[in-house]
C-alpha positions as CSV (number, residue, x, y, z in Angstrom):
1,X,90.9,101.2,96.6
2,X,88.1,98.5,97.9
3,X,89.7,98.3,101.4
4,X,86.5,99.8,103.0
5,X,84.0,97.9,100.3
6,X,82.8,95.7,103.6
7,X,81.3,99.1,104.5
8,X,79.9,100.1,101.7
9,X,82.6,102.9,101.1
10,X,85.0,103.6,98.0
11,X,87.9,105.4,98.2
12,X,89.6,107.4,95.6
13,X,92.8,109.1,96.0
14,X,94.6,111.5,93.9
15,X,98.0,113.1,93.8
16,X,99.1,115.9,92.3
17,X,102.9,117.2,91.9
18,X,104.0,120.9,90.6
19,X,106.9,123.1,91.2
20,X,105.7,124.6,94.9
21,X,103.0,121.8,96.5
22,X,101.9,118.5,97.3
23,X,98.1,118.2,96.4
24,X,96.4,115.1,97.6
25,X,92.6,114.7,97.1
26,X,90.9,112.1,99.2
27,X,87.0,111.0,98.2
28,X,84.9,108.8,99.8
29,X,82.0,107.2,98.1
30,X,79.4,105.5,99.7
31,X,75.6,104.2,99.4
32,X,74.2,106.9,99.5
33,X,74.5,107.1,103.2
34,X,76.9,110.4,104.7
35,X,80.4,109.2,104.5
36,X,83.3,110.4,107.5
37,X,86.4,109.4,108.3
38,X,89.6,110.6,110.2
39,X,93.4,111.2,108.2
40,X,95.9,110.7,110.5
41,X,99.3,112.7,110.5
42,X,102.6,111.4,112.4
43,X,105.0,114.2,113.2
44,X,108.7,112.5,114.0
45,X,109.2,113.9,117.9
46,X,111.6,116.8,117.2
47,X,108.7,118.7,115.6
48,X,105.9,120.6,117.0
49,X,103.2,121.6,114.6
50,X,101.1,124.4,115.3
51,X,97.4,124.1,114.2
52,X,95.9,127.2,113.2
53,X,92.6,127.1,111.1
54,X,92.4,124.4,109.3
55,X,96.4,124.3,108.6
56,X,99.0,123.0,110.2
57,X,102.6,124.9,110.3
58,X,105.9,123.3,110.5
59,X,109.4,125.1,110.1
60,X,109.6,124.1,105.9
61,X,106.0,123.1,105.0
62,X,102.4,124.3,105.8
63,X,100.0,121.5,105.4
64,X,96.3,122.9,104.3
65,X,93.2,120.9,104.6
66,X,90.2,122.1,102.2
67,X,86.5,119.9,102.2
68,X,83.3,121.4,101.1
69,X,82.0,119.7,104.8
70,X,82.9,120.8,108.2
71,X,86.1,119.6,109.6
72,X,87.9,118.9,112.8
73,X,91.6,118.8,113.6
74,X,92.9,117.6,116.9
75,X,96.5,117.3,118.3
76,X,97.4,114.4,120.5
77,X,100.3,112.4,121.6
78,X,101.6,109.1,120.1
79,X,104.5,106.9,120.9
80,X,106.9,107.2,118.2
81,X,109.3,104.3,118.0
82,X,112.7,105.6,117.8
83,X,115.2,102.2,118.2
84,X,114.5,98.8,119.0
85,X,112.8,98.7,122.4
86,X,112.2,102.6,122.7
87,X,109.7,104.7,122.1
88,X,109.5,109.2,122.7
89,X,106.2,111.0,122.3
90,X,105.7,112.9,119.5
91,X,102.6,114.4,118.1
92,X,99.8,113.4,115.6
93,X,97.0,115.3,113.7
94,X,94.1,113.8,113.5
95,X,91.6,115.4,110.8
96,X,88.2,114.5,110.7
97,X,86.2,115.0,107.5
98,X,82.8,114.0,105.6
99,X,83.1,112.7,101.9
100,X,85.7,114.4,100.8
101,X,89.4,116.1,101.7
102,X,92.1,117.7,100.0
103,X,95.4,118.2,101.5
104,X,98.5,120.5,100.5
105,X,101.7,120.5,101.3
106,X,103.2,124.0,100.6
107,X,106.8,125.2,101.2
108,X,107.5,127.8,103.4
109,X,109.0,130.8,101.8
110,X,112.4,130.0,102.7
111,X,114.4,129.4,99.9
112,X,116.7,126.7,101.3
113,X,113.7,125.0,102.6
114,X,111.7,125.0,99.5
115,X,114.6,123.4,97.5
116,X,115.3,120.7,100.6
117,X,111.2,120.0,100.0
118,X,111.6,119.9,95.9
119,X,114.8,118.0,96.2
120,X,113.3,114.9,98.9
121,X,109.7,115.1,95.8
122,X,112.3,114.7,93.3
């Protein structure tokens, strides 16, 4: 999309859909000038992911991050509106990345999980 054309920044995006993941690539294109940005994930507040490497683990889905440039993850808080007027914390992932990202959403092995996952793709 041209949202970030004022900057001198395209952005392509690209999904991908198979029988066991999510595959979204993410590429920034710029003036020739290094191009970073953050991805922002919002976690409802019942879940807490885990961060290890660059994944992040939840009880049905990993999420993987994969750049050819270094990249940062950092968990913080956020205030998650749950009804009109109230608000709980939950947690967010914050990815920063250079150029370009690609993201995975994989099914944990458990069965009953996996076809919860297909079935909400579906």
């Amino acid at each position: 999309h041209s949202g970030y054309a004022h900057y001198g920044v395209e952005h392509l995006r690209t999904w991908t859909i198979n029988d066991r993941e999510l595959s979204i690539s993410d590429q920034l294109i710029g003036n020739g000038s290094e191009t970073s940005a953050k991805l922002y994930l919002h976690f409802d507040h019942n879940l807490t992911p885990v961060i290890k490497n660059n994944e992040i683990i939840l009880p049905i889905v990993n999420i993987t991050f994969s750049s050819k440039n270094q990249m940062i993850l950092v968990m913080q808080e956020y205030n998650q509106a749950v009804e009109f007027n109230k608000s709980m914390k939950g947690k967010m992932v914050i990815v920063k990345f250079k150029e370009s990202i690609k993201t995975k959403f994989i099914p944990t092995n458990d069965t009953t999980n996996s076809q919860l996952f297909n079935e909400k793709l579906a």
